[in-house]
MARVO-811934 format. One record per residue (C-alpha): x, y, z; residue number from 0. Coordinates in Angstrom, 3 decimals, always signed. Layout:
REM MARVO-811934
+----------+----------+----------+-----+
!     east !    north !       up ! num !
+----------+----------+----------+-----+
!        X !        Y !        Z ! NUM !
...
+----------+----------+----------+-----+
This chain:
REM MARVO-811934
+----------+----------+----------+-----+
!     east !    north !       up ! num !
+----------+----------+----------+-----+
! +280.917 !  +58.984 !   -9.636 !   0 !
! +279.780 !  +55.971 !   -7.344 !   1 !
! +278.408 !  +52.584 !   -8.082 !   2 !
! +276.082 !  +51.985 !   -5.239 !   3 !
! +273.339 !  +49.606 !   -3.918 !   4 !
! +270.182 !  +51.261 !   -2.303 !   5 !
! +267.277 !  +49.679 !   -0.719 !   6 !
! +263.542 !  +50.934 !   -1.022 !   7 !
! +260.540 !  +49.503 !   +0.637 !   8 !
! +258.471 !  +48.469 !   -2.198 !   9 !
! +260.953 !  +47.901 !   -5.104 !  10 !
! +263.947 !  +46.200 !   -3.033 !  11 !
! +267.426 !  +46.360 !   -4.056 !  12 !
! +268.319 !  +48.820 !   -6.951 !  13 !
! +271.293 !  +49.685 !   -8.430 !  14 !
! +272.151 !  +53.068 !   -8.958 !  15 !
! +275.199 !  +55.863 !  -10.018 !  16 !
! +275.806 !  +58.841 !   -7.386 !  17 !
! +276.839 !  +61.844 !   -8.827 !  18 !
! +276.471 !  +64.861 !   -6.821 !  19 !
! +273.162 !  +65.182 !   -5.467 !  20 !
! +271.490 !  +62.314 !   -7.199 !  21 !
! +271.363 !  +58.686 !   -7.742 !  22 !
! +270.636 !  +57.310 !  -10.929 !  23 !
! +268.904 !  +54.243 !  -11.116 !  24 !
! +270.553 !  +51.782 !  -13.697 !  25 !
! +268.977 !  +48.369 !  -12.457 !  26 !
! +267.518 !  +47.917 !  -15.927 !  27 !
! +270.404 !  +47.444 !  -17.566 !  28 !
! +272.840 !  +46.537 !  -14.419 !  29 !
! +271.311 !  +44.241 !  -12.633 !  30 !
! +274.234 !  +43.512 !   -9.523 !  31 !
! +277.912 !  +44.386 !   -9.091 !  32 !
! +278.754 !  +41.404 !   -9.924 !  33 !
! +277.474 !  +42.016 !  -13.356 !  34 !
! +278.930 !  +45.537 !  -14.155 !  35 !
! +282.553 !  +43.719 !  -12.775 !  36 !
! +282.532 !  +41.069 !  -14.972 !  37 !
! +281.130 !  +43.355 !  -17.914 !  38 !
! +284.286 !  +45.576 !  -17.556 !  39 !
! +287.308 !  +42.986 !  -18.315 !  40 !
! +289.680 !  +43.884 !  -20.381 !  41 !
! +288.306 !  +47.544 !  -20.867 !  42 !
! +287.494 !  +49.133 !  -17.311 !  43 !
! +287.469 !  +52.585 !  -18.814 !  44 !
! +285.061 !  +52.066 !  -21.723 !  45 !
! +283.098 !  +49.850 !  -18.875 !  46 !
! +282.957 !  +53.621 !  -16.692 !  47 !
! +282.400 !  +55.767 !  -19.553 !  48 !
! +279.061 !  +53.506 !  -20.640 !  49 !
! +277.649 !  +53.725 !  -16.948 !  50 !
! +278.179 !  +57.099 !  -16.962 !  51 !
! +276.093 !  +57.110 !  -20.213 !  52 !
! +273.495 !  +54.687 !  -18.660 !  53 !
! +273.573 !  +57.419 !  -15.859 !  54 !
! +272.035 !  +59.946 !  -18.176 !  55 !
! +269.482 !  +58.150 !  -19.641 !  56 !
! +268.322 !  +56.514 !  -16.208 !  57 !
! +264.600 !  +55.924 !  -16.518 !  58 !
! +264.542 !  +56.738 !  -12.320 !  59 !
! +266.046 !  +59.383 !   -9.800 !  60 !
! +266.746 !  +59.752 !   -6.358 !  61 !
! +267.679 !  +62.257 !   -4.316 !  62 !
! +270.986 !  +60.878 !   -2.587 !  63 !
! +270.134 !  +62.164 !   +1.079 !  64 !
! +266.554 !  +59.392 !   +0.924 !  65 !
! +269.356 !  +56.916 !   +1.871 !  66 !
! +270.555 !  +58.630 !   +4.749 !  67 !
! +269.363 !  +56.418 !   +7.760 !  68 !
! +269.738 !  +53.638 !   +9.795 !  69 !
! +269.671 !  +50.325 !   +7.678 !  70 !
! +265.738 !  +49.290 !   +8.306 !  71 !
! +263.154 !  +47.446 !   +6.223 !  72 !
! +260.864 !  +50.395 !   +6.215 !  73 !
! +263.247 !  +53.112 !   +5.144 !  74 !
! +265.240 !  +53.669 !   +2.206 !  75 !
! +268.910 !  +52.822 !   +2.933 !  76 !
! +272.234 !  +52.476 !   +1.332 !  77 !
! +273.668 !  +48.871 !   +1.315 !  78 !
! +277.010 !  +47.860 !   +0.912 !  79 !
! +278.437 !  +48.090 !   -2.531 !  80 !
! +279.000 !  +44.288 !   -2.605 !  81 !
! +277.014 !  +41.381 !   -3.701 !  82 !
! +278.810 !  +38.061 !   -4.992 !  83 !
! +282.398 !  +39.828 !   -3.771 !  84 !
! +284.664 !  +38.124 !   -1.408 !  85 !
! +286.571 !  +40.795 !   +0.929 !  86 !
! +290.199 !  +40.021 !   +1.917 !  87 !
! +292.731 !  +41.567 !   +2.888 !  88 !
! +296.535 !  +42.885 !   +3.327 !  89 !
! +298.069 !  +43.133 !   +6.663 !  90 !
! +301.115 !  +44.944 !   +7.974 !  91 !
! +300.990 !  +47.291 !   +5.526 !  92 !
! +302.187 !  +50.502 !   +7.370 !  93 !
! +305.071 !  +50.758 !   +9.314 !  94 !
! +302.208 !  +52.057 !  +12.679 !  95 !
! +300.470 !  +48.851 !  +12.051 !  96 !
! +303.752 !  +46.572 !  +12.064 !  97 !
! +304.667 !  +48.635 !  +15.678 !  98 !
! +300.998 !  +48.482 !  +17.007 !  99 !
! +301.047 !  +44.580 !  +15.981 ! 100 !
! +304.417 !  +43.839 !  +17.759 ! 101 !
! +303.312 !  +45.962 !  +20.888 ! 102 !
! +300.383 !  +43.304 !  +20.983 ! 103 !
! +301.765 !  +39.936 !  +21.002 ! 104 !
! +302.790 !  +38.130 !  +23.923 ! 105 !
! +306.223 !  +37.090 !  +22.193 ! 106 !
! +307.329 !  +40.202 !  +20.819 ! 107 !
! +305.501 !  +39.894 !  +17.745 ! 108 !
! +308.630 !  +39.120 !  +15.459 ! 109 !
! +306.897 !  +37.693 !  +12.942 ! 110 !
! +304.905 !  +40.758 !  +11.886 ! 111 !
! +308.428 !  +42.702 !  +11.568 ! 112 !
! +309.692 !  +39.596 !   +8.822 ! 113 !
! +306.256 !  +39.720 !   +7.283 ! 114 !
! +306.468 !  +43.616 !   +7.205 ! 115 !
! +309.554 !  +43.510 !   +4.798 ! 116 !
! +308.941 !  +40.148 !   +2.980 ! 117 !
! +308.671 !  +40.570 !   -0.660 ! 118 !
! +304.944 !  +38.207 !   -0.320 ! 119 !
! +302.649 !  +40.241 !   +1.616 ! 120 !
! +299.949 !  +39.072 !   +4.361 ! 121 !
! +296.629 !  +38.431 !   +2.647 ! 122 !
! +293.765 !  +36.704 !   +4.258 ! 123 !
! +289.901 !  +36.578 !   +3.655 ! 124 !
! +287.861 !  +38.707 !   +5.455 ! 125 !
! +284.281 !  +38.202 !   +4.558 ! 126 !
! +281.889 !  +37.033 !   +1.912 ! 127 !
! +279.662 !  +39.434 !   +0.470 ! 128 !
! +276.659 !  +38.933 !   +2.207 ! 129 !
! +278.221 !  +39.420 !   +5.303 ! 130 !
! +279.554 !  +43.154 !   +4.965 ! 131 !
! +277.726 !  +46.192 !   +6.745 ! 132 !
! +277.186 !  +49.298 !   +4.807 ! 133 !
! +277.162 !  +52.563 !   +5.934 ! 134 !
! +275.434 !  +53.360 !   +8.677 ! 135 !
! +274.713 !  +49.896 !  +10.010 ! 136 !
! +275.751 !  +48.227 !  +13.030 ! 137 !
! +279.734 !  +46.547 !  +13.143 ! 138 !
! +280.383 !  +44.203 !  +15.679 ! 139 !
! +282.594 !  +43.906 !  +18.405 ! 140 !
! +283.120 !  +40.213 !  +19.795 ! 141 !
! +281.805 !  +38.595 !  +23.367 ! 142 !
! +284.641 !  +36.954 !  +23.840 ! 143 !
! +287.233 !  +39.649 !  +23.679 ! 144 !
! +288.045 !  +42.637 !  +25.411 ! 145 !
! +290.338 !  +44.959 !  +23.373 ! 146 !
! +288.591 !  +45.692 !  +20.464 ! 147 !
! +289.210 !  +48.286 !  +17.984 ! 148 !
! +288.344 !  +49.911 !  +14.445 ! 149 !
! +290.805 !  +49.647 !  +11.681 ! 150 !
! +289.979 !  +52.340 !   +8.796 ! 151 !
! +291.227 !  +51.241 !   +5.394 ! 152 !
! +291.290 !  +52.203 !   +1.741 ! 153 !
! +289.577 !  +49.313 !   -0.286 ! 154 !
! +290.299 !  +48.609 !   -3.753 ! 155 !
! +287.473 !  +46.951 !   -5.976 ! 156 !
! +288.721 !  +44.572 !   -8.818 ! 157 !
! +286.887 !  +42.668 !  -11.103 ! 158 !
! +287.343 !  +39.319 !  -12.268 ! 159 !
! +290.724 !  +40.015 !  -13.678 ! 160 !
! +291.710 !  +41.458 !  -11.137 ! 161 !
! +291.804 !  +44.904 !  -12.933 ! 162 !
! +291.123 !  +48.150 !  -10.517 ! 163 !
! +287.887 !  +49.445 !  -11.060 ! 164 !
! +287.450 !  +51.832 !   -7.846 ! 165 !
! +287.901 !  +52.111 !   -4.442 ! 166 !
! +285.847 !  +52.955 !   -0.683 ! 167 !
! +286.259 !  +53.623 !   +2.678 ! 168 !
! +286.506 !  +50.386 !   +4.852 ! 169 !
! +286.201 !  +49.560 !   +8.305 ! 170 !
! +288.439 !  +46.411 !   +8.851 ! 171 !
! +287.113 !  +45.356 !  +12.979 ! 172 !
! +289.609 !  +43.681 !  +14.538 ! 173 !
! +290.101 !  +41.612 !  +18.462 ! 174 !
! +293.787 !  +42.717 !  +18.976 ! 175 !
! +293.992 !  +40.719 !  +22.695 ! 176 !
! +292.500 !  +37.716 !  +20.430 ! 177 !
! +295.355 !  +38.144 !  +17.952 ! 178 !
! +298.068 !  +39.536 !  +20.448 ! 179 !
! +297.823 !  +36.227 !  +22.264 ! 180 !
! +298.657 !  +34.022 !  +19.452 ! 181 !
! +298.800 !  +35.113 !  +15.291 ! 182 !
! +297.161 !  +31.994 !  +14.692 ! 183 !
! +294.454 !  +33.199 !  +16.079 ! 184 !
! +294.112 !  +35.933 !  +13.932 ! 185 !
! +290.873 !  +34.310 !  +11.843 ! 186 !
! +288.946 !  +34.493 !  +14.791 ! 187 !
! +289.755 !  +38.203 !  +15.664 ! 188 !
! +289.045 !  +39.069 !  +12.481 ! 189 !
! +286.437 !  +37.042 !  +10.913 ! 190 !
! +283.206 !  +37.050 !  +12.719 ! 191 !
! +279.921 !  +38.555 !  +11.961 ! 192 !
! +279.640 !  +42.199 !  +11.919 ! 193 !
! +283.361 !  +42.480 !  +11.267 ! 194 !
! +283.523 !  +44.456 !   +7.973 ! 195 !
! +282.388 !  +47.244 !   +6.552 ! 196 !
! +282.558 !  +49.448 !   +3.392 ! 197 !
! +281.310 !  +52.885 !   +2.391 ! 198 !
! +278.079 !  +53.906 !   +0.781 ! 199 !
! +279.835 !  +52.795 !   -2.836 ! 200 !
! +282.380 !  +52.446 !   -4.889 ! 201 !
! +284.694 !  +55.472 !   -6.708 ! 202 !
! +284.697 !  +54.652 !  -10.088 ! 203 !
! +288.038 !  +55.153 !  -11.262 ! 204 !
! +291.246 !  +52.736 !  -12.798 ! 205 !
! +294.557 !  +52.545 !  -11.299 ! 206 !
! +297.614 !  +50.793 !  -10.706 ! 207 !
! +299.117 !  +52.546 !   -7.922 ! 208 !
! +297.447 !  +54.011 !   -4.598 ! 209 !
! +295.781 !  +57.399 !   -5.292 ! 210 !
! +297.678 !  +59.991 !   -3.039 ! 211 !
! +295.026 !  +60.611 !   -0.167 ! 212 !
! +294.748 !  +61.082 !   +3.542 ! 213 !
! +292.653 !  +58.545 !   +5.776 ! 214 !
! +290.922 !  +59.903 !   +8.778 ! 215 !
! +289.364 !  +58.292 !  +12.123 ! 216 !
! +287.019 !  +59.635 !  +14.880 ! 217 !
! +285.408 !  +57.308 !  +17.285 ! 218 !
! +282.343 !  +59.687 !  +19.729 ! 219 !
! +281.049 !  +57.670 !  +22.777 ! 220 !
! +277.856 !  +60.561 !  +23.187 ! 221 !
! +278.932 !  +63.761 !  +22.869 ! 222 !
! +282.959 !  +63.235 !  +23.237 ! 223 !
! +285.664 !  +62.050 !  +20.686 ! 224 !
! +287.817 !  +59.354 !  +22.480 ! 225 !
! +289.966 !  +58.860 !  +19.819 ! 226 !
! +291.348 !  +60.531 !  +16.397 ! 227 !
! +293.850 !  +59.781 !  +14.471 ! 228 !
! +294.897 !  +60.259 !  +10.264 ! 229 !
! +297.572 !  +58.745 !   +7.969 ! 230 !
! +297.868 !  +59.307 !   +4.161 ! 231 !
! +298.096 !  +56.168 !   +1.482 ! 232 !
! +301.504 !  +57.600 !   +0.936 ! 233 !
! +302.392 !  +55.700 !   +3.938 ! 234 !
! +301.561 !  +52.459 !   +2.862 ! 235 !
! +304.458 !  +50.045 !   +1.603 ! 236 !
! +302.817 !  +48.198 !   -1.048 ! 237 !
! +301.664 !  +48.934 !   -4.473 ! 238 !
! +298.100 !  +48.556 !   -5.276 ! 239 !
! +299.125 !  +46.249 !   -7.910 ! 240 !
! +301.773 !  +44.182 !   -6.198 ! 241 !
! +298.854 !  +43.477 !   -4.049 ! 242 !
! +296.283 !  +42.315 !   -6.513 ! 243 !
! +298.611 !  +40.186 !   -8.453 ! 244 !
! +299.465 !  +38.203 !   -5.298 ! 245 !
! +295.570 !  +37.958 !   -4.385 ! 246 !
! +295.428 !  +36.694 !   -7.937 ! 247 !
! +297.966 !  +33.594 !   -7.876 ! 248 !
! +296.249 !  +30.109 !   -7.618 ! 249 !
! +293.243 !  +32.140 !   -6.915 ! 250 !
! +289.824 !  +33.364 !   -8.944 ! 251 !
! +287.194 !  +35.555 !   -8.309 ! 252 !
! +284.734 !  +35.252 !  -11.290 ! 253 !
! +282.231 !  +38.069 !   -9.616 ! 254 !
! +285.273 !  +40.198 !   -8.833 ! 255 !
! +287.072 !  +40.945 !   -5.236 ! 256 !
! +287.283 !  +43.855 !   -2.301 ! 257 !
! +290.855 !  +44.029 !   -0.938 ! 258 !
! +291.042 !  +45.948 !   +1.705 ! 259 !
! +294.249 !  +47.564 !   +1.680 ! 260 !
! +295.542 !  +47.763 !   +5.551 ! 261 !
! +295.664 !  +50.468 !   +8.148 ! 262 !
! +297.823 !  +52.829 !   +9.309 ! 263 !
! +295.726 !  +53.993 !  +12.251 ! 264 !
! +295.990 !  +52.267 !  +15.659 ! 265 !
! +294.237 !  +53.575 !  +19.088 ! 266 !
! +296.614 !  +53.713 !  +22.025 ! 267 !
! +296.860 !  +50.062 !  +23.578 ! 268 !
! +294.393 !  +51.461 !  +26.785 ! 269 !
! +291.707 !  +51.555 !  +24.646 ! 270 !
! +289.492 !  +50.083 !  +23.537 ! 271 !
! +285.285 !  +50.166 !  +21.856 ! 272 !
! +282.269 !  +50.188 !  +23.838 ! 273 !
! +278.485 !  +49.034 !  +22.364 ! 274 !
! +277.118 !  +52.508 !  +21.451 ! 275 !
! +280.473 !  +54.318 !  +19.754 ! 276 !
! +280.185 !  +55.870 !  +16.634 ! 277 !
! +283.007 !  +55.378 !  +14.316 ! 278 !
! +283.720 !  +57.832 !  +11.436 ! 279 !
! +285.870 !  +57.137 !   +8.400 ! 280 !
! +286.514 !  +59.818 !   +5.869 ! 281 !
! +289.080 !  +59.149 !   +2.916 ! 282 !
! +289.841 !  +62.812 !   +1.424 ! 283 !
! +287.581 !  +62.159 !   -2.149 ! 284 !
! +286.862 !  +57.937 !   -2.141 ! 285 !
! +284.160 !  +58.165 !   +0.786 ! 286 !
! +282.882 !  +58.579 !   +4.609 ! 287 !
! +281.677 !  +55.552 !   +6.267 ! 288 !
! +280.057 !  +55.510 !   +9.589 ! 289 !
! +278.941 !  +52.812 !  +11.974 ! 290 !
! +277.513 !  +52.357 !  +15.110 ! 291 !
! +279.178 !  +49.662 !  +17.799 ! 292 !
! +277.197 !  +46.950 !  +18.988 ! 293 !
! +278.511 !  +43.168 !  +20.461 ! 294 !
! +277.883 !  +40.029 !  +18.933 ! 295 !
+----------+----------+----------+-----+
């Protein structure tokens, strides 16, 4: 079951639940994301099992393939599951993306290895809500740099107390020749428009630790796949909620937060995106998200 955010020429933004072929629509009584998140403190299972029950009674259906196109105001879409939700995020979370990170920087990149096995992880914000692309629409790769890749991540949804609610497939966009030259620059390659996205909605369920499941990553430039790669969550060297209680200290999110989560998938350092590549995420049962490359 997915909490997701559709649009429909006509009636605007709705908010529905996908289960299998069909999404509910449960905007009478759930209004945003923000609202469901903040209704679920404290009890984030009785919070599922009632929007499951809203599910069944929705007033309005959908078939869940209306929402498959391009992001336009004239077509039914899917939107990003976000509304009021800051995205941040944890970095140097697999051992690949501590190697890929010290391969980049033009001193040796030592201070991604001492970050790597601090006990504080690298957090940093990402983007506000309003800013993420959904699946399907355009991510961006910057003007001003010329190594560019995707970085496919599992994203864990919290709500305001910082409880795990669900999860998606996220595209984390990164400059690495931005970031190689200096890791003070790393707000610029990371936070620019077009530089997040998340899948078509969120997987409902509650956890403390990272569900066992494999991440996978094909970029096609036409017809041809110039890169794939997979990892598995297993790799990662955090706990879900070591994570979310440092996220969480001298810091509030009263409409709830997206953390995405890292990556442990890295394209070889010769390459890099061009405007036009289609990037494909698929986490094994969370979601697929795909996105077309454009620059901005």
């Amino acid at each position: 079951m997915w909490l997701v955010r559709v649009f429909i020429p006509g009636r605007g933004i709705r908010i529905g639940v996908h289960r299998g072929d069909t999404v509910y629509d449960v905007s009478r009584h759930v209004p945003t994301i923000s609202a469901w998140l903040q209704s679920s403190v404290g009890d984030p299972q009785t919070a599922l099992d009632t929007l499951a029950d809203l599910a069944g009674s929705a007033p309005g259906t959908y078939p869940a393939a209306m929402f498959d196109n391009v992001p336009s105001p004239d077509t039914p879409h899917w939107l990003a599951p976000v509304d009021g939700q800051d995205v941040w995020a944890a970095g140097v979370t697999y051992e690949r993306s501590r190697q890929a990170r010290q391969e980049e920087a033009d001193d040796g990149g030592d201070v991604y290895l001492r970050v790597y096995s601090a006990t504080r992880p690298e957090l940093f914000f990402k983007a506000r809500g309003e800013w993420v692309v959904g699946q399907f629409g355009e991510v961006g790769i910057r003007s001003d740099a010329s190594w560019n890749v995707p970085e496919p991540e599992l994203a864990v949804v919290m709500n305001p107390a910082l409880e795990i609610v669900g999860m998606t497939a996220a595209n984390d966009m990164s400059s690495r020749d931005i970031e190689g030259e200096n890791p003070l620059y790393l707000p610029q390659a990371k936070i620019y428009t077009a530089a997040c996205a998340l899948g078509h909605g969120i997987r409902l369920q509650t956890f403390e630790d990272f569900p066992q499941v494999a991440i996978h990553l094909e970029i096609r430039r036409g017809d041809e796949v110039v890169f794939s790669g997979e990892t598995d969550t297993r790799n990662i060297r955090r706990r879900a909620r070591d994570l979310a209680n440092y996220l969480g200290r001298s810091l509030t999110f009263p409409q709830g937060v997206v953390l995405l989560t890292g990556t442990g998938i890295v394209p070889p350092n010769d390459f890099t995106l061009h405007v036009g590549d289609r990037i494909h995420i698929t986490i094994d049962g969370v979601d697929t998200l795909t996105n077309t490359v454009k620059v901005v």
